[in-house]
VOGU-3710 file (C-alpha; in Angstrom, 3 decimals, decimal comma):
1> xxxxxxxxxx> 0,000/0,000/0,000  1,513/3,410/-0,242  2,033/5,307/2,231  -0,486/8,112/1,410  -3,287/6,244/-0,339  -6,833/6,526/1,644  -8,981/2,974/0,650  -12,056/2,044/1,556  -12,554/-0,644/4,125  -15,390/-3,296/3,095
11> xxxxxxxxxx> -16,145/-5,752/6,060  -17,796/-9,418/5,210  -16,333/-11,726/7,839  -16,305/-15,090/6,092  -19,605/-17,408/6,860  -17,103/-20,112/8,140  -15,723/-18,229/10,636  -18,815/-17,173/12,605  -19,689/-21,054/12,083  -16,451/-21,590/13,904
21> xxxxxxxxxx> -17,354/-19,914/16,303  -20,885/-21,314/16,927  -18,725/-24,634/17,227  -16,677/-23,501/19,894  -19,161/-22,009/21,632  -21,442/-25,089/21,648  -18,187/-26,864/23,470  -17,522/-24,487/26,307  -16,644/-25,861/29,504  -17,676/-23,262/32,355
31> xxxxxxxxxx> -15,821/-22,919/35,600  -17,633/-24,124/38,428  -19,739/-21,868/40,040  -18,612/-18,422/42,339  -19,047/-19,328/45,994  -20,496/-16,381/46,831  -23,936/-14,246/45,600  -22,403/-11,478/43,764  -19,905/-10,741/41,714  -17,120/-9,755/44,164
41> xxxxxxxxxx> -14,891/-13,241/43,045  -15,619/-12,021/39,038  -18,186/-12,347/36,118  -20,870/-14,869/37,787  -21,265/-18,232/35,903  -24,963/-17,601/35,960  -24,013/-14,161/33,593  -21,930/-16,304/31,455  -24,032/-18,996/30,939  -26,830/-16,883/29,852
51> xxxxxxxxxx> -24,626/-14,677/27,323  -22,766/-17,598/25,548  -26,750/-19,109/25,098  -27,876/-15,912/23,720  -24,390/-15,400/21,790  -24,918/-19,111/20,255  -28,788/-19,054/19,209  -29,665/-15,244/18,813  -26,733/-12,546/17,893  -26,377/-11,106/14,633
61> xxxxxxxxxx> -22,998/-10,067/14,149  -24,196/-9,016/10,213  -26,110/-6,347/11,872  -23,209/-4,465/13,364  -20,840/-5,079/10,086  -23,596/-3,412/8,090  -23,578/-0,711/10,719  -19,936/-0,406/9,922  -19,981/-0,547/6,558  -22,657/1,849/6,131
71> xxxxxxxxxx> -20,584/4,712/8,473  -17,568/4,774/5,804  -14,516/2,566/7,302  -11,254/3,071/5,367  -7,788/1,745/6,265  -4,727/3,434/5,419  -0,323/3,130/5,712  1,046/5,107/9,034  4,253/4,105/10,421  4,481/0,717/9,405
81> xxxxxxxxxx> 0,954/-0,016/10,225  -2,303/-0,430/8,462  -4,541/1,558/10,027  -8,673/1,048/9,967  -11,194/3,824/11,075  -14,788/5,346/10,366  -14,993/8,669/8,916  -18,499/9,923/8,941  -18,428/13,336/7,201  -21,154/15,805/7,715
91> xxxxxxxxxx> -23,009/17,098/4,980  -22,814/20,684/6,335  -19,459/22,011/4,662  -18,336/24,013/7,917  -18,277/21,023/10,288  -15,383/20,610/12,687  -13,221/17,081/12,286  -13,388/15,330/15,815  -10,946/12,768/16,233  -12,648/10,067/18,440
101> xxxxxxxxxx> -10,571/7,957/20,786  -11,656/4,564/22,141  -10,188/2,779/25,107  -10,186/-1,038/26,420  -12,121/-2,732/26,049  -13,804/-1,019/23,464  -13,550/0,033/19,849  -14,643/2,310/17,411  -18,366/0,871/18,314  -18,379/2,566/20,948
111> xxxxxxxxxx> -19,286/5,998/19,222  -22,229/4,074/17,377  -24,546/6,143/19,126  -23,456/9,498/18,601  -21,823/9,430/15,453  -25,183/10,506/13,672  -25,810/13,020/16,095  -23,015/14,407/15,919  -22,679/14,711/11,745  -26,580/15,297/11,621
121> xxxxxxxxxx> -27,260/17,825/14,619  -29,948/19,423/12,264  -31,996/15,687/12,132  -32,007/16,804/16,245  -33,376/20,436/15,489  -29,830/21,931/16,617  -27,774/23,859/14,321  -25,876/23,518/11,424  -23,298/25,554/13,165  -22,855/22,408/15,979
131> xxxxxxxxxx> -21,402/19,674/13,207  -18,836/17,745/13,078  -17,006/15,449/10,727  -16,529/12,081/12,785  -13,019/10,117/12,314  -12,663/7,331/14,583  -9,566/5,497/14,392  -8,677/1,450/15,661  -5,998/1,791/17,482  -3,116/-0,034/16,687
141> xxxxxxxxxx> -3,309/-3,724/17,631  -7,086/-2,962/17,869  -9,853/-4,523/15,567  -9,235/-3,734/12,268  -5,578/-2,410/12,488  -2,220/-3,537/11,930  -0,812/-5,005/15,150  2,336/-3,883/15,996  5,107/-6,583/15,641  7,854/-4,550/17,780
151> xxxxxxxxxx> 7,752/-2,513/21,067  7,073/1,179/21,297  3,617/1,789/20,141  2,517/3,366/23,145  0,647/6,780/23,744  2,983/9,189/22,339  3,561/6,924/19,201  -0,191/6,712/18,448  -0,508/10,517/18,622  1,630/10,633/16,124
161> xxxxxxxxxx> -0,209/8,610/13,929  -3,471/10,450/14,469  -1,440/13,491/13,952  -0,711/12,130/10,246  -3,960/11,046/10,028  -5,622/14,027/10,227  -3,198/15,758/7,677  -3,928/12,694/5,178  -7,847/13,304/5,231  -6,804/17,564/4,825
171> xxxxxxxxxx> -8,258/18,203/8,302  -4,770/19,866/9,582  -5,596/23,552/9,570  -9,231/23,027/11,869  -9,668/19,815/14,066  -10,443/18,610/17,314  -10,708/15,530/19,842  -12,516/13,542/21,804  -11,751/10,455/24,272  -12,220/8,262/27,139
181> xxxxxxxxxx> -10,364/5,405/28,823  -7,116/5,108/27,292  -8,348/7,274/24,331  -8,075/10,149/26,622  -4,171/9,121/27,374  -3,889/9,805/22,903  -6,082/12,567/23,478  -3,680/14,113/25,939  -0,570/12,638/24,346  -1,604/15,121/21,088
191> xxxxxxxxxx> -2,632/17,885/23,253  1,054/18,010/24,432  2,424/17,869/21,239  0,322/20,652/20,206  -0,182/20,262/16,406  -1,187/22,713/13,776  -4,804/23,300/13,350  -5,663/21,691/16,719  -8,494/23,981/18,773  -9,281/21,828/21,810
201> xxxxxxxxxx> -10,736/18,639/22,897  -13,432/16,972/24,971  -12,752/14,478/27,573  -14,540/11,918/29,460  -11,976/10,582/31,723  -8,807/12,200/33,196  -5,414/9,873/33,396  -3,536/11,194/36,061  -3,354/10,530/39,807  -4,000/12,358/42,323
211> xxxxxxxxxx> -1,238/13,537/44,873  -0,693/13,174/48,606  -1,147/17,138/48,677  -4,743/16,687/47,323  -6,021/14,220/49,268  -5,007/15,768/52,552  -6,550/18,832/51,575  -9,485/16,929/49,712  -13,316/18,546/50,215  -15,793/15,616/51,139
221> xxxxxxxxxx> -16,756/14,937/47,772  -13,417/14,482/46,689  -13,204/12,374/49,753  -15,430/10,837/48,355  -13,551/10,662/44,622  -10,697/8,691/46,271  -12,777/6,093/48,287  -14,463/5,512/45,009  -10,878/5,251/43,049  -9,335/3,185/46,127
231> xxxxxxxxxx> -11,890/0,771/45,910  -11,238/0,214/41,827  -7,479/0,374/41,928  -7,803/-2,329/45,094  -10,501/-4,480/43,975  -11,554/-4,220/40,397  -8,202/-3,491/38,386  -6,635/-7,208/38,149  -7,118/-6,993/34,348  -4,739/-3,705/34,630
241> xxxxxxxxxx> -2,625/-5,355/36,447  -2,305/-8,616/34,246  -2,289/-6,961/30,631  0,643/-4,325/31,995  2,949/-7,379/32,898  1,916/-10,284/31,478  -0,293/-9,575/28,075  0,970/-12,707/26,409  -0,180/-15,032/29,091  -3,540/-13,912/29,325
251> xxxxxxxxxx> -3,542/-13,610/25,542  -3,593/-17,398/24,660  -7,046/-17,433/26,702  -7,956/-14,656/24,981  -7,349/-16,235/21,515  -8,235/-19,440/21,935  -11,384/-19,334/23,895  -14,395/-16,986/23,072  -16,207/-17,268/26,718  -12,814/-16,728/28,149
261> xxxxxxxxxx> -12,652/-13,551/26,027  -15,793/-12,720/26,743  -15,858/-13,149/30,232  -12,310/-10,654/29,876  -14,764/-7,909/28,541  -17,619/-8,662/30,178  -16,056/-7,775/33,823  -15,139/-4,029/32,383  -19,232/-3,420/31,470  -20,435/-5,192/34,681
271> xxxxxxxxxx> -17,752/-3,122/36,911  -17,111/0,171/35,451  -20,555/0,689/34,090  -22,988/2,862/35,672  -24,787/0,217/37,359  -21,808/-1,240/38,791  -22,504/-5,445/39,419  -24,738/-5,656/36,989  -23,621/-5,230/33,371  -27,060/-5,964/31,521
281> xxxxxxxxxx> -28,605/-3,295/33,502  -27,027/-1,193/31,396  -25,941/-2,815/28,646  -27,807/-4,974/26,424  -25,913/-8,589/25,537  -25,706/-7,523/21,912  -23,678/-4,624/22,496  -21,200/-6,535/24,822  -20,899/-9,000/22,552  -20,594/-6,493/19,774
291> xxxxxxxxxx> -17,250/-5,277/21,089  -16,270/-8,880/21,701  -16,552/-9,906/18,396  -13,951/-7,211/17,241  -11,738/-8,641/19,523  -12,392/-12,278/18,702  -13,000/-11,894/14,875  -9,450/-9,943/14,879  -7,171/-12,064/17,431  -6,643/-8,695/18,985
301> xxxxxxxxxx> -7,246/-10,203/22,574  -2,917/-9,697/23,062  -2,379/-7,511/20,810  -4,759/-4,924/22,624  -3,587/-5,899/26,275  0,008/-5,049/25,345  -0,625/-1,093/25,125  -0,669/-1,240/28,941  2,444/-3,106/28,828  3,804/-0,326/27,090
311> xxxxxxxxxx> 2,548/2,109/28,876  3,915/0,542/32,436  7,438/0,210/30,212  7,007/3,578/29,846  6,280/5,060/33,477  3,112/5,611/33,448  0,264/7,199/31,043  2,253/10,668/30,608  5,802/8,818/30,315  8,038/10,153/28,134
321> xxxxxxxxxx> 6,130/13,146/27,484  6,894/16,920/28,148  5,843/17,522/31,892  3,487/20,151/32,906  0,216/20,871/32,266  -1,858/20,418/29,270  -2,922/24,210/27,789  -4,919/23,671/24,884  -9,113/24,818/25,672  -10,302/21,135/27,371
331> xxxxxxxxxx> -13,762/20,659/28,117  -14,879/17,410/30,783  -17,446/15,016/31,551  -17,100/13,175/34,898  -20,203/11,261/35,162  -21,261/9,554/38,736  -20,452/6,185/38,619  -16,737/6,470/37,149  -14,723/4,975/39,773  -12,194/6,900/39,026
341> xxxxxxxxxx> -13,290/10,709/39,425  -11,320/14,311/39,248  -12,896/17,198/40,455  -13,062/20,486/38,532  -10,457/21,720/40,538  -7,936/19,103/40,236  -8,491/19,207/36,469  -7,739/23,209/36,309  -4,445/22,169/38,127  -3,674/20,188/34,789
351> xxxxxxxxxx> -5,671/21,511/31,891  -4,902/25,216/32,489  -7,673/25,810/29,660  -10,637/24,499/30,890  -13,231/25,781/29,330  -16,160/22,874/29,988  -17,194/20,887/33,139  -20,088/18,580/33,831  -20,615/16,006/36,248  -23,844/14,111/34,409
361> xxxxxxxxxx> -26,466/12,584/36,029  -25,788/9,340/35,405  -24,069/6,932/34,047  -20,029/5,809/34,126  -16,857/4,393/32,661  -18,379/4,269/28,875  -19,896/7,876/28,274  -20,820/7,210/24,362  -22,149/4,061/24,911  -24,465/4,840/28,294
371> xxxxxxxxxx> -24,982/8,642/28,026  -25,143/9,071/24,649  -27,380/12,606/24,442  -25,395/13,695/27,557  -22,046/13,071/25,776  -22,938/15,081/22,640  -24,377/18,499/24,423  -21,266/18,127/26,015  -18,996/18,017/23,273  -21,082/20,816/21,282
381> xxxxxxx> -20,571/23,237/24,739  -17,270/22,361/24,684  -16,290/23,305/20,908  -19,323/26,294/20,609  -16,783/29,096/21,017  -13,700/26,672/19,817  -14,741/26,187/15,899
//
């Protein structure tokens, strides 16, 4: 491929290889069951039972791949690595381009429910004035990406590539971003790298830690914030843990069994979610299983857990970046149930141009996906006196 060309990405996962997967499905041999009545030893065998039934006898992966299809996915050459991602372009010809950055364990599905919005806001009786141009990109070893076959594709490597990305599609002298999870770590990694053409971006999750300092002077809702953060960091980040040391271990699991992968997945929605314990409260099975089938249909399951390998290799989310705070106009979404919260005040100490704060209503880890119409005001405050 050259290194420039733009193709169009046409998805049609071979017949054979959902069969295959029916196959192994119909084979899996569960764990016995938790000895306890929640879910504080895991994903409950109950959950898991039910889901690889329903994943068997009643999901439509074709649905979702003509849901992709239909948004525009292309792939293109950047830094050694085939790159996949939607671009939705708005038919209004003074949109903004919003880079949109996924996390783990998610994917470019995640923005399924605002991408419309978003390109469309007059469909939504907003104004032309409050459209964007959506580019989504798979990270690398993500989905439909390359996977890298060498070390150092960690967060200031993929801002790069987005960097190049944007400047391949012409977007370089007006764009933006948006992320959450670790697509807030690129999001931040670009920031600091301040490219051309770059006016702000939107944020729904903040990757830094807080300091001794703050938490002896903390307020009682940011008393609160660290309780909240203490409890995920002591009893709901194993996967962290695992995927930042040993990624290939975990990975033959993750390649070789689909309820093993799923289960992997599964524990992020039912944890982080914003009806933490209960994943389908918020969730529907399709759309979990959605994101697991772009892990499974891909082999990413390794290749995905090794970006927090490299970013423990590397220190830390802001290793080997320029210290200091990030000064480009930032705008924030904390909703409730993120586990791990910043305050407005702790975020000012960072992003010396915030210009947007909102706390939600509801909701947690996975703002696209559970606060959809939340998300987007958001994003349109945030960039209204940015464009």
């Amino acid at each position: 491929m050259s290194d420039t060309l733009v193709s169009p990405f046409h998805l049609a996962v071979p017949e054979a290889q959902l069969l295959d997967l029916q196959d192994r499905l119909a084979r899996t041999r569960f764990p016995d069951r938790e000895t306890v009545s929640d879910t504080s030893q895991g994903v409950r065998l109950s959950s898991m039972e039910a889901l690889c039934e329903h994943w068997r006898t009643r999901y439509d992966w074709r649905a979702t791949e003509a849901w992709l299809n239909a948004t525009g996915q292309f792939t293109t050459h950047i830094d050694g690595l085939d790159i996949h991602f939607l671009h939705a372009r708005s038919p209004h010809a003074d949109a903004l381009p919003l880079v949109m950055c996924h996390g783990w364990p998610g994917s470019v599905l995640e923005f399924r429910k605002v991408v419309s919005s978003l390109t469309h806001p007059t469909a939504q009786a907003s104004e032309p004035a409050q459209a964007f141009h959506v580019i989504a990109p798979s990270m690398p070893g993500f989905g439909f990406s390359g996977k890298p076959v060498d070390t150092g594709w960690g967060l200031p490597r993929i801002a790069d590539a987005w960097i190049a990305l944007v400047r391949r599609l012409g977007y370089g002298d007006r764009w933006a971003l948006q992320g959450g999870d670790l697509g807030a770590g690129v999001c931040d990694a670009i920031a600091r790298k301040r490219p051309a053409g770059l006016v702000g971006m939107h944020l729904n999750f903040a990757m830094f830690m807080t300091t001794p300092g703050e938490a002896a002077e903390a307020t009682p809702e940011e008393k609160m914030m660290l309780k909240d953060a203490g409890h995920f960091w002591d009893r709901l980040s194993g996967y962290a843990k695992v995927q930042s040391t040993r990624p290939q271990t975990i990975g033959y699991a993750l390649a070789d069994s689909p309820m093993g992968l799923a289960a992997w997945i599964y524990a992020m929605f039912q944890d982080t979610g914003g009806t933490p314990g209960d994943a389908e409260a918020t969730f529907s099975r399709d759309e979990i299983l959605d994101h697991v089938m772009m892990y499974w249909l891909t082999d990413s399951g390794a290749s995905a857990a090794r970006l927090y390998w490299e970013l423990a290799s590397a220190g830390g989310p802001a290793g080997g970046q320029p210290p200091g705070p990030i000064t480009i106009p930032s705008g924030f979404t904390m909703l409730p149930k993120e586990h791990v919260r910043k305050s407005r005040r702790w975020l000012e100490r960072r992003y010396t141009g915030l210009v947007y704060f909102n706390e939600g209503a509801a909701g947690g880890h996975f703002a696209a996906m559970e606060q959809p119409d939340t998300l987007v005001a958001d994003i349109r405050k945030t960039f209204a006196t940015l464009r």
